[in-house]
C-alpha positions in Angstrom: 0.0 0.0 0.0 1.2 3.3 -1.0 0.1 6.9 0.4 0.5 9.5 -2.2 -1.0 13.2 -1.7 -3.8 14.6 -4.0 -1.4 17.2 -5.5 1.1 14.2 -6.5 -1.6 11.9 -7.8 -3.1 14.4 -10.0 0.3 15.1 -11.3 1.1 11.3 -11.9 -2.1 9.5 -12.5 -1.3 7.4 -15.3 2.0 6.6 -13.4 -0.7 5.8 -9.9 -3.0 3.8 -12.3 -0.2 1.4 -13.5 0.9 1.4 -10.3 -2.7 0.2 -8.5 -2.1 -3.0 -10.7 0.4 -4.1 -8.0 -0.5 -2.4 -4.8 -3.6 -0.2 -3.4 -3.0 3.6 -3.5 -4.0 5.7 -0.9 -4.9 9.3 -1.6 -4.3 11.8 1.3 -5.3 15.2 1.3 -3.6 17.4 4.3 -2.2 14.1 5.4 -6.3 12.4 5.9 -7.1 9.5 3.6 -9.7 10.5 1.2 -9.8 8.0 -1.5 -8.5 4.4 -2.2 -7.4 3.0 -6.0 -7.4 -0.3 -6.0 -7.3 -2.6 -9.2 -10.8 -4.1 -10.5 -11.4 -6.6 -13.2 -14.6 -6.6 -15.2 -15.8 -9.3 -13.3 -15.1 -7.8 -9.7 -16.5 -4.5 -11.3 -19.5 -6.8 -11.9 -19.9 -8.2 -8.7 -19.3 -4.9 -6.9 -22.4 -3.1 -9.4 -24.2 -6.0 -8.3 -23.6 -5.7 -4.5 -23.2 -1.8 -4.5 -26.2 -0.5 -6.7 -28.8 0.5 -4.6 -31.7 0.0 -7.1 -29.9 -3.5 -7.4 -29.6 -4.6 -3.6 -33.1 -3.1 -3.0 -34.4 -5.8 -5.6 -32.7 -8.3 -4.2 -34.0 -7.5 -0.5 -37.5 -7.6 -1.9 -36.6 -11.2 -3.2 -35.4 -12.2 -0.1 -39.0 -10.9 1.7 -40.7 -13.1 -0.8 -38.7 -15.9 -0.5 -39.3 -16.0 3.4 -43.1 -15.0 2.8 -43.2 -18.1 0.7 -44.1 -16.5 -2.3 -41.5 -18.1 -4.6 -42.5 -21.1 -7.2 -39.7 -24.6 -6.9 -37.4 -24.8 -9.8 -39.7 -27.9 -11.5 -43.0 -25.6 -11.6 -41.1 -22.5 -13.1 -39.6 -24.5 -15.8 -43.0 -26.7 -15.8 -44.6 -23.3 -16.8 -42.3 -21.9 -18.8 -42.3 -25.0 -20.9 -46.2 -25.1 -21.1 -46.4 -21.3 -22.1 -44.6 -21.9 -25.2 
């Protein structure tokens, strides 16, 4: 981990970016942490969209309600269904 000031890391982003590959960055300003680069592949980028989003992990919290209200349909009925729809 590497603390770098917000003056130097606007000076040297690419250099910080290439950097972040290896180790996190941590950007101070007066000598407080204010931000944190960190390297993210697409599929962490996914997962933290999916986890992160609030429209997202409201949906999912409504699931979950359901799901303990018992209003969820077994796998063999959904595809049952779906199969009959057709």
């Amino acid at each position: 981990m590497q603390l770098v000031s917000i003056t130097e890391f606007k000076a040297k982003l690419s250099k910080y970016l290439r950097l972040s590959e290896k180790e996190d960055i941590v950007v101070t300003h007066r000598g407080q942490p204010k931000a944190l680069l960190r390297h993210i592949t697409g599929d962490a980028l996914e997962d933290y969209v999916t986890t992160n989003h609030p429209e997202i992990r409201a949906s999912i919290e409504a699931a979950q309600q359901e799901i303990k209200a018992g209003k969820y349909v077994d796998l063999d009925t959904f595809v049952r269904e779906m199969e009959n729809a057709e």
